[in-house]
N, C-alpha and C positions, 0 to 999 in steps of 0.2 A: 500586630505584635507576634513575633517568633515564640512559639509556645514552650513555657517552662516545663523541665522535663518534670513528670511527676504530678502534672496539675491538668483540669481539666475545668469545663463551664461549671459557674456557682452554681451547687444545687439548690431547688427550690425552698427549700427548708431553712438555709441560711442565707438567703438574699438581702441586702440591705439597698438603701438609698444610694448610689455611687458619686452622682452629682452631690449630694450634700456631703460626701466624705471628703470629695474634691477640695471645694471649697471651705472647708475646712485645715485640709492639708496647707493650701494655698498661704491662710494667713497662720497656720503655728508652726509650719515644721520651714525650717532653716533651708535654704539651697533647694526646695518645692520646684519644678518648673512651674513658671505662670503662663507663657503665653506660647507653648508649641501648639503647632498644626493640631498635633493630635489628643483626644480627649484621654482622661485616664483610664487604664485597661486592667481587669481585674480576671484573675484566675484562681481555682480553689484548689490546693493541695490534696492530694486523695489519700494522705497518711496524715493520722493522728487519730487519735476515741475519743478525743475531749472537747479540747478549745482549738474552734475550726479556724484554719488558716488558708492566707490568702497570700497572693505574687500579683503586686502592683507594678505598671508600668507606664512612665509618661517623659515620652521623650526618648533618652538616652539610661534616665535612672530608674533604677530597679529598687523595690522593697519588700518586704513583708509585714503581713496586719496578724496580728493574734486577738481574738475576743472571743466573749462569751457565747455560749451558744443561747439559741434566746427561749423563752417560753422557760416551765418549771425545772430549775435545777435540783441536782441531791444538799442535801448542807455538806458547806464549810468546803465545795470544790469548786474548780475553773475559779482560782483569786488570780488572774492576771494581772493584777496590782503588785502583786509577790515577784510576778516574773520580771517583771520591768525592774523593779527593785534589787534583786538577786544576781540580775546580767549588767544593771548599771555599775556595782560593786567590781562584780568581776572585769569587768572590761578596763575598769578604770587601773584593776590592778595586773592586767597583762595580762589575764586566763584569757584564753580561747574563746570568745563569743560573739555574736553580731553585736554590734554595737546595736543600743536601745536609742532612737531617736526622741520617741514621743510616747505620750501614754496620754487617754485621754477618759476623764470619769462621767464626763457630759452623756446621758444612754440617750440624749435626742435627735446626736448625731447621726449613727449607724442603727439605735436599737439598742445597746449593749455599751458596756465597757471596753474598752481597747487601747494599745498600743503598737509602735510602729518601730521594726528597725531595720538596720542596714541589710541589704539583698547580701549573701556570699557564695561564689558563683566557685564551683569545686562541685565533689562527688557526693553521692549518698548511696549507701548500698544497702534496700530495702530487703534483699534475702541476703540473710546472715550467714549462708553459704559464701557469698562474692564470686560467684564464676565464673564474674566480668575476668576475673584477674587468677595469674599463677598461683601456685603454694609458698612462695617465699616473699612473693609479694602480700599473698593474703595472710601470710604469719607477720609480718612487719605492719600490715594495718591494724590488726588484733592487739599486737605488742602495745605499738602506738596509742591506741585508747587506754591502756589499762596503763602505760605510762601518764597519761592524763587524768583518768580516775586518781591516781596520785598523787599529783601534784593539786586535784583540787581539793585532795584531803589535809593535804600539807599545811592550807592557809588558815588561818587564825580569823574567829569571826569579829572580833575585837579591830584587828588589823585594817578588816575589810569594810567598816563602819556598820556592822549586821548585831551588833548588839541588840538583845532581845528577839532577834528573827525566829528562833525557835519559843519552846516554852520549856526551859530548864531542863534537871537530870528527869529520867524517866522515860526517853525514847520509846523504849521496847516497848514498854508497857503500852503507853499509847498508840504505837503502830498495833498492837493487836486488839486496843478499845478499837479504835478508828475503823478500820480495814474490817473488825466484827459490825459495826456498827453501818459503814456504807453498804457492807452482804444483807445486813436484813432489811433495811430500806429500800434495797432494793431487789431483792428476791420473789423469785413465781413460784417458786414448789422446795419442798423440806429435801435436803442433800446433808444426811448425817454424819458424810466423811468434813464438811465444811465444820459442824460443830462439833464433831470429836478435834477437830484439827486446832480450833481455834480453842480448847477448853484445855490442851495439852500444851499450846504456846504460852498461853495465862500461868500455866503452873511451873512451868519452865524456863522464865525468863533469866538472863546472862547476871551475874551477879556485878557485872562491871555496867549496871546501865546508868552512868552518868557521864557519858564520854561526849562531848558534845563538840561537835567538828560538822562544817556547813555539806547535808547530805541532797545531792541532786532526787534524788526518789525516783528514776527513772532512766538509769544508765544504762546504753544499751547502744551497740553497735549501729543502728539506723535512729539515731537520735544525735548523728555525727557528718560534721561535712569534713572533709577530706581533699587534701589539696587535688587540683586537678590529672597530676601525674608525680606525685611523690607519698609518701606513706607518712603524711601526716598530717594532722589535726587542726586544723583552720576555724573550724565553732562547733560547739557542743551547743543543742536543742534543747527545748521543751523542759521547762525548768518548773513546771507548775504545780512539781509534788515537792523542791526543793524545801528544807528545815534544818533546824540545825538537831542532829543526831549522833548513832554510831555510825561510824563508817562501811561497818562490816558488812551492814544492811545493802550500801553499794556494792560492795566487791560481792557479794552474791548473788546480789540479782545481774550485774551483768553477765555473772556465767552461769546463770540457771540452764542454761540451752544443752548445756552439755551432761544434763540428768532429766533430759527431755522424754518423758511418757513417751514408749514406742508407740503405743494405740491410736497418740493424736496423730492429724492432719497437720497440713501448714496452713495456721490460721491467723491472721492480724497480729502484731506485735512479732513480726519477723519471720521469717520462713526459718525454722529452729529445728528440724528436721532436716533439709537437707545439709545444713552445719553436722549437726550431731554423727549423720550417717556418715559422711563423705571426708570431713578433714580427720587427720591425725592431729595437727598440729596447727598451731600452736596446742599445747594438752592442757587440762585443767590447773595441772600441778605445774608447768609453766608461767600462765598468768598470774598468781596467785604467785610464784617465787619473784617474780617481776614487778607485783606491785607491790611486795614486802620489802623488798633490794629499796625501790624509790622512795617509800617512806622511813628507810632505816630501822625497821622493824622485824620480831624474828616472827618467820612463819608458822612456829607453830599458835594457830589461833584458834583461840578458844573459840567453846560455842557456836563453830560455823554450822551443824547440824542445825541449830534454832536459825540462824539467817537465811538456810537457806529453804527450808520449812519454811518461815514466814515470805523468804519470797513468794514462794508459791502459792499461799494463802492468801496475800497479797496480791496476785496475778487472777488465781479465782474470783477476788472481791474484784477487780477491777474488767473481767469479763461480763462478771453479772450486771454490774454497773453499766454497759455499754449494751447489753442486751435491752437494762430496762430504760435503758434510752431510746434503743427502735422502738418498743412497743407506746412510749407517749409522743415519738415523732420526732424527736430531734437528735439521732445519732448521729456522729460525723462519718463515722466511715458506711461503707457502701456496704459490704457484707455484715453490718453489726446485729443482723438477724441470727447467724450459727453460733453467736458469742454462748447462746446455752448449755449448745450440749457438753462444751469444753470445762465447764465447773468443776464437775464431780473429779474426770482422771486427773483433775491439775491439784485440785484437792488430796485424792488420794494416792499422789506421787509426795506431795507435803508431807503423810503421814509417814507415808515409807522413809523419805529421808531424817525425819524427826529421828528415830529409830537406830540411824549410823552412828559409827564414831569414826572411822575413815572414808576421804574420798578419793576416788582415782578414777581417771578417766583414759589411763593408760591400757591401751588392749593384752601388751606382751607385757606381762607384770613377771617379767623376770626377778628385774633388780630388785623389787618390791617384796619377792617370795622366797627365792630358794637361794640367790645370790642378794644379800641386802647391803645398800650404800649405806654411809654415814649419812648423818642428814649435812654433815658437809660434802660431803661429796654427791648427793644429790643436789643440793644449791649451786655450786660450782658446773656439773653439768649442765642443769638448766641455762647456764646466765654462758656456758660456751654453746649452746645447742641458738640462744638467742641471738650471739655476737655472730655466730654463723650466717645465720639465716639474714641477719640486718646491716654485716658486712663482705664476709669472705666470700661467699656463691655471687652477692653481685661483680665481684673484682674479678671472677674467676676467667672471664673471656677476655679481660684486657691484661693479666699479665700470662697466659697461654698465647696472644699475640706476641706479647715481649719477647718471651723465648724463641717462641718460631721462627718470628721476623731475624733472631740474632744468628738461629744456626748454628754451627760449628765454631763463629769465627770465637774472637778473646773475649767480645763482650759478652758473650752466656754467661760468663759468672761473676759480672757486676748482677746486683740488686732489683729488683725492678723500685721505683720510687712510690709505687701504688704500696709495693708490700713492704714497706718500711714505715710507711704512713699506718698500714693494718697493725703492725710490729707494736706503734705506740699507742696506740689507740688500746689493743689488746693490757700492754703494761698498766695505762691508766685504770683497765677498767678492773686491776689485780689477776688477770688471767694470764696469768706468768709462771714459766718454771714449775708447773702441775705435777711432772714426772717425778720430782725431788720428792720424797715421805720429808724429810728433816726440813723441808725449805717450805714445801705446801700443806704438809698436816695431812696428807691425803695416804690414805691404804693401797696395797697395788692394785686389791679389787675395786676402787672408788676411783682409780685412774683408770684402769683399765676401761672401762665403759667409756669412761672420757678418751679414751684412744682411736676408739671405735670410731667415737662421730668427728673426730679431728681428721682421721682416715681416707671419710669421704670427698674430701678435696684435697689434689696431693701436695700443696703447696701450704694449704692451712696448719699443721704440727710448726712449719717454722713461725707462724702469725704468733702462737702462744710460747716460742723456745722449747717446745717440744720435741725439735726432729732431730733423725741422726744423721749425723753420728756423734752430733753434739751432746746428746742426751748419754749417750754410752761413755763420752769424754768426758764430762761431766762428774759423772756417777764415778770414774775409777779416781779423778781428782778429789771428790768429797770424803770417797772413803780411805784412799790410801796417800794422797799426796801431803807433801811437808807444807807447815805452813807457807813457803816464799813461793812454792810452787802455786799454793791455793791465792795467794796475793796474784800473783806474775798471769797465769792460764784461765784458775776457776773462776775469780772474781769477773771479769770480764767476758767470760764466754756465760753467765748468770744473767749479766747484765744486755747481755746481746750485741757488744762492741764490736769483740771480735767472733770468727765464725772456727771452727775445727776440719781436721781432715784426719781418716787414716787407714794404713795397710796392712793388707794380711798375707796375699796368696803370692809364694815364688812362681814366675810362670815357668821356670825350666823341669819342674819335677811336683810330682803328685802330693798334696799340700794337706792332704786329708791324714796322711801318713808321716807322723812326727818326724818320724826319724830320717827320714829325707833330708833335712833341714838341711841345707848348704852355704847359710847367712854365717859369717863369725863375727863376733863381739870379743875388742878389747880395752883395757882400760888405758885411760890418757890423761895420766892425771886423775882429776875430782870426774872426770867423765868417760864417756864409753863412746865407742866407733862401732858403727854397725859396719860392715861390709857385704856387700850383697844386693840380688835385685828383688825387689818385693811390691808386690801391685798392693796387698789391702794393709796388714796388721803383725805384730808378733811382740816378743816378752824374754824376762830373764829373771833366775831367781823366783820372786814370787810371782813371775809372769802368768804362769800357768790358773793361781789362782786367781790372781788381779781380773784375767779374762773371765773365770769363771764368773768372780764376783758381778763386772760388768755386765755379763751377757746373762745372767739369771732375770733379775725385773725387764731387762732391756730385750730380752723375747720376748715378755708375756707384751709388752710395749708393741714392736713389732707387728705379731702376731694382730692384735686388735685394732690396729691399724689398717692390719690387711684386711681385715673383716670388713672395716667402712668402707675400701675398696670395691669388696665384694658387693657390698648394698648397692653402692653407685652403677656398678656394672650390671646388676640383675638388676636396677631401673631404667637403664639404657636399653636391654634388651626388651624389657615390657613395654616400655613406647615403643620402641622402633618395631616391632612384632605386629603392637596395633595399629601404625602407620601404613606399613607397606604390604603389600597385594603380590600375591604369585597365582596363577593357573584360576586367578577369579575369585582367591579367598582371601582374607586378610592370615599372614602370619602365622598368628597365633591359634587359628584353626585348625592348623596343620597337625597333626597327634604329636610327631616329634617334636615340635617347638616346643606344645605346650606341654610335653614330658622334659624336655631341657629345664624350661620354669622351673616346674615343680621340683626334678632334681636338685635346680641350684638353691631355693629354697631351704631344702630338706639338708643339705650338705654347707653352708650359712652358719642354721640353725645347732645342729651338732658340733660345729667347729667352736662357734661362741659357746657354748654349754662348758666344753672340754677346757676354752680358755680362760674361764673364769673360774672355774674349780680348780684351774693351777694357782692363778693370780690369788684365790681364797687360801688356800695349802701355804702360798709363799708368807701371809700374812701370819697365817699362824704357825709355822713352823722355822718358816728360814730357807734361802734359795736352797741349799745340800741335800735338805730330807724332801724338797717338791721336786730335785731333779728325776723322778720319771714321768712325775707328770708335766716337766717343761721337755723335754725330750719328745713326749706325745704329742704338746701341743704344736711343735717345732715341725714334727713328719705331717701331722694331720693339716693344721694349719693351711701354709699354701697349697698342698695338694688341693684343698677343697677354694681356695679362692680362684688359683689358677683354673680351676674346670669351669668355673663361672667366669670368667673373664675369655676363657674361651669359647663358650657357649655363645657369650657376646658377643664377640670377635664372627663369630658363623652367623649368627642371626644379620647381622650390621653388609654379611659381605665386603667387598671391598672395601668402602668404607670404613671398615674395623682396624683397616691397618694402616690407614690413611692420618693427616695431621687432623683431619674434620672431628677427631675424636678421640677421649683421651685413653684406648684401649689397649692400642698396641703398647704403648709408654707402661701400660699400669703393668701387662702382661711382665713386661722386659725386667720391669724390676720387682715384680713380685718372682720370677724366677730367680732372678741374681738371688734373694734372699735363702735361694733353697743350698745357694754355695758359702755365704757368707755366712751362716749360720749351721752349716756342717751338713756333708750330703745326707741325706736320709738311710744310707745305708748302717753309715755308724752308728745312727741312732737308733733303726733298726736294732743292729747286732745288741746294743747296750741295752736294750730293754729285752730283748729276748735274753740276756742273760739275769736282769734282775726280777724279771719273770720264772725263770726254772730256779731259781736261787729261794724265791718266793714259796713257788711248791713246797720246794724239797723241804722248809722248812714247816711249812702246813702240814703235810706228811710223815714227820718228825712227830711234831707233834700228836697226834693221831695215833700213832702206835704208843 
């Protein structure tokens, strides 16, 4: 037998009869082989703390066994009779799980209780890091679960024939009798963070504890098979704490990981350390907005400080439980000797969380502090930071083919069919026309952010009807066009039917300077004639301000676009730095390089600061009184993307300007922006006058 990954020979402590399991299988379970060559083959999984499992093989067919472990149990644990029951339910109603074949109560069989279900041959990934796999893949598997955490909160016990499976309202209460009561039975020495913990859960319990929805009691990323090469969910595990409870109790413990006591080690129950340290993302406030979206629910939830406190409590009681398994001899896992020393800090990270009323697991708590979203417009982020990560990045090299492959000729501005498919997808999933305040409810600080991560891929702004110059067209149609107009143009350029274009600069004479102007406009009738040659844009009458009108949110827009550029760009250089070797060193070695980093970092950082305090100014004041600080953000702005993108560009060498990369492209049009958007010199000049005009009046005063 080809050895299943993950498993190893039965340890001695859990050996049973195999020839009587045989023949047993033989005559109860359906489709059994009876008469190959070879005899039946057994292996022992080397995860799980409870009810030891086992990988059957005879023939061609594959299984797994769950039973009891044998000799003295604690009460009222390892009911495999529950588990059989719980995955028969589910299976039958389409969730996710091996199908249950058999269950058997006869203990003369193997020693034990047990039942038998179908093998599912897919992924499991025992450190909850996933290293095996990238960061968009490992955010799409994280997604994934917590998308199914959902949907098995979704079902009705009623529905699922589980009537009675729990024991009425009172959950809470009971997980903190229970979980107290398994700690002292099974405890070797007095840990008074465990009973301060547990004596503060008692007094503290949620006043909504009668919500009763079927609770797995043990959600948890390696308690997951995962399809073989796609980022999703094929069966959910180890059901033998499921009950029917609150749900909240799930959605906490699965992200307990990411309020993980720095002091532990990575010890059983998942490598939760290297997750904690090493990813960004998905963030806490990610999952958590993602499994409120699937249930229909809003996020703001109460009492997650008590859920996630008691996970911990919970995680304590169930280390000590597995210690005091090694010491009378029947623990399943291999290391269930260090399950000790792990009580107390897991305990006294419970206390500390009891304690919160906010959680965030966000490192750059910008948004969070000094620039605050709505909590619409942090939910809106979140659910585009997820659409990203689960569709646009993977599309990203197949329509960069598209284009490439088209070149110059007529088809570059057909569509590619991938991003029209993203197009609707985005619409269904309401992430549409974001830029609009009157159409999305959103502030231009609550967009802007969302601009940012739209930024990072140059194609994604149009996935959501956010790019320009539609957005710009858009906005001058909403505000100033007549109704037949807003029928004829606006309504379908909303709708993503049709697409916009437009100009601004005469090339025969310097455009920055009004009065150049050599276009003439007459009238013809109900319409006007332009005459004249004009590469970008231009106006009449209230032209002047229509433009202003447009180009005030549609900078800050811009701008925070470039930023996600810039992120993209100082990622490319930080791999390719640690990639490649010069004179014996890698890169980033080099003091210049790793001074380029740090500059483009620091110059990022500033740019976004400046652009968000405009975006905040516009919200509350109105583009006219923010025009110096969009003028600011205008000069600083690309200045600072552009240095980073050419930092890139140098780090990458050739490369950098080659199609292998989207650098030189970003470069080209992050410059066009510094013409399209008015040289810097004007803008320059204009703030240095609204600057001495400032003084003078500071001065003024003063005397």
């Amino acid at each position: 037998m080809a050895a299943e990954p993950g498993t190893a020979e039965v340890r001695p402590q859990h050996r049973f009869d195999q020839s009587s399991l045989e023949r047993y299988l033989c005559s109860h379970l359906p489709g059994f082989p009876r008469r190959p060559a070879a005899a039946l083959a057994v292996r022992q999984y080397s995860s799980g703390q409870s009810n030891p499992t086992f990988y059957l093989q005879k023939g061609v067919q594959a299984y797994v066994l769950r039973k009891k472990p044998h000799g003295p149990l604690l009460p009222r644990a390892h009911k495999v009779d529950r588990e059989y029951r719980v995955q028969k339910a589910l299976f039958s109603a389409g969730f996710p799980v091996p199908e249950p074949l058999l269950y058997c109560s006869d203990v003369s069989v193997i020693g034990t209780e047990f039942y038998v279900m179908q093998h599912v041959q897919g992924r499991i990934f025992r450190d909850l890091s996933l290293p095996e796999v990238g960061p968009a893949e490992r955010s799409a598997l994280y997604i994934a679960m917590i998308e199914t955490l959902a949907l098995l909160h979704s079902f009705d016990l009623q529905s699922l024939g589980l009537q009675g499976y729990g024991r009425g309202p009172g959950y809470c209460r009971r997980q903190v009798s229970t979980w107290k009561r398994q700690y002292d039975a099974a405890a070797h020495t007095d840990i008074p963070a465990m009973n301060k913990l547990a004596e503060w859960l008692a007094n503290n319990l949620p006043s909504d504890d009668s919500e009763e929805r079927l609770i797995h009691g043990d959600f948890r990323i390696d308690n997951i098979i995962f399809h073989p090469t796609e980022a999703r969910v094929l069966a959910v595990l180890d059901w033998e704490l499921s009950t029917a409870g609150h749900p909240l109790a799930d959605l906490a413990y699965a992200t307990l990981f990411y309020f993980w006591p720095a002091s532990l080690k990575d010890l059983g129950h998942g490598t939760v350390m290297g997750l904690r340290n090493t990813i960004e993302s998905p963030s806490f406030e990610e999952l958590v907005s993602i499994y409120c979206r699937c249930r229909g629910v809003s996020t703001a939830l109460p009492n997650l400080n008590f859920f996630l406190a008691l996970s911990y409590f919970k995680l304590a009681s169930i280390s000590q439980g597995v210690y005091a398994r090694y010491l009378i001899g029947n623990a399943s896992a291999e290391n269930s000797h260090e399950f000790a020393k792990i009580v107390k800090p897991l305990a006294e990270r419970g206390l500390e969380l009891s304690k919160r009323s906010s959680f965030s697991s966000t490192r750059d708590g910008i948004s969070g502090e000094l620039f605050h979203q709505s909590r619409k417009g942090q939910e809106i982020l979140l659910k585009v930071k997820q659409f990203m990560k689960q569709h646009v990045y993977p599309a990203e090299k197949e329509i960069i083919k598209y284009y490439t492959e088209r070149g110059n000729t007529e088809e570059k501005w057909k569509k590619p069919p991938l991003l029209e498919k993203l197009k609707e997808m985005a619409k269904a999933e309401g992430l549409w026309n974001l830029f609009l305040p009157d159409v999305s409810g959103l502030s231009q600080l609550d967009y802007a952010l969302i601009a940012e991560e739209t930024g990072k891929c140059f194609f994604a702004p149009e996935v959501f009807n956010c790019h320009a110059p539609d957005t710009g067209n858009m906005e001058v149609l909403h505000m100033y066009g007549t109704e037949e107009q807003k029928k004829e143009w606006l309504e379908p350029l909303l709708e993503g039917k049709i697409s916009s274009c437009f100009c601004m600069t005469e090339p025969d004479v310097a455009s920055s300077d009004a009065t150049n102007m050599q276009c003439s406009i007459e009238r013809d009738g109900n319409s006007y004639v332009i005459n004249g040659k004009k590469w970008w844009s231009s106006g009449e009458g209230r032209g002047f301000e229509i433009a202003q009108g447009r180009l005030g949110p549609g900078r800050i827009h811009h701008c925070m676009r470039c930023l996600g550029a810039a992120e993209s760009a100082l990622q490319l250089m930080c791999r390719r730095a640690a990639q490649r070797e010069t004179f014996g060193r890698k890169l980033y070695r080099h003091e210049v390089v790793a001074h380029w980093i740090a500059e483009c970092r620091l110059s990022i950082e500033q740019a976004r600061l400046l652009t968000l305090q405009t975006a905040r100014k516009i919200d509350a004041v109105g583009n006219r009184r923010a025009r110096k600080e969009v003028a600011m953000t205008k000069v600083v702005v690309p200045r600072a993307v552009l240095k980073v993108i050419d930092c890139a560009i140098q780090v990458h060498g050739g490369a950098g300007v080659s199609q292998d990369f989207p650098l030189a492209f970003m470069f080209a049009y992050m410059r066009t922006l510094r013409l399209a958007d008015g040289p810097d010199e004007v803008h320059l000049s204009a703030l240095a006058r609204w600057e001495l005009l400032h003084q003078s009046k500071q001065l003024t005063a003063k005397i």
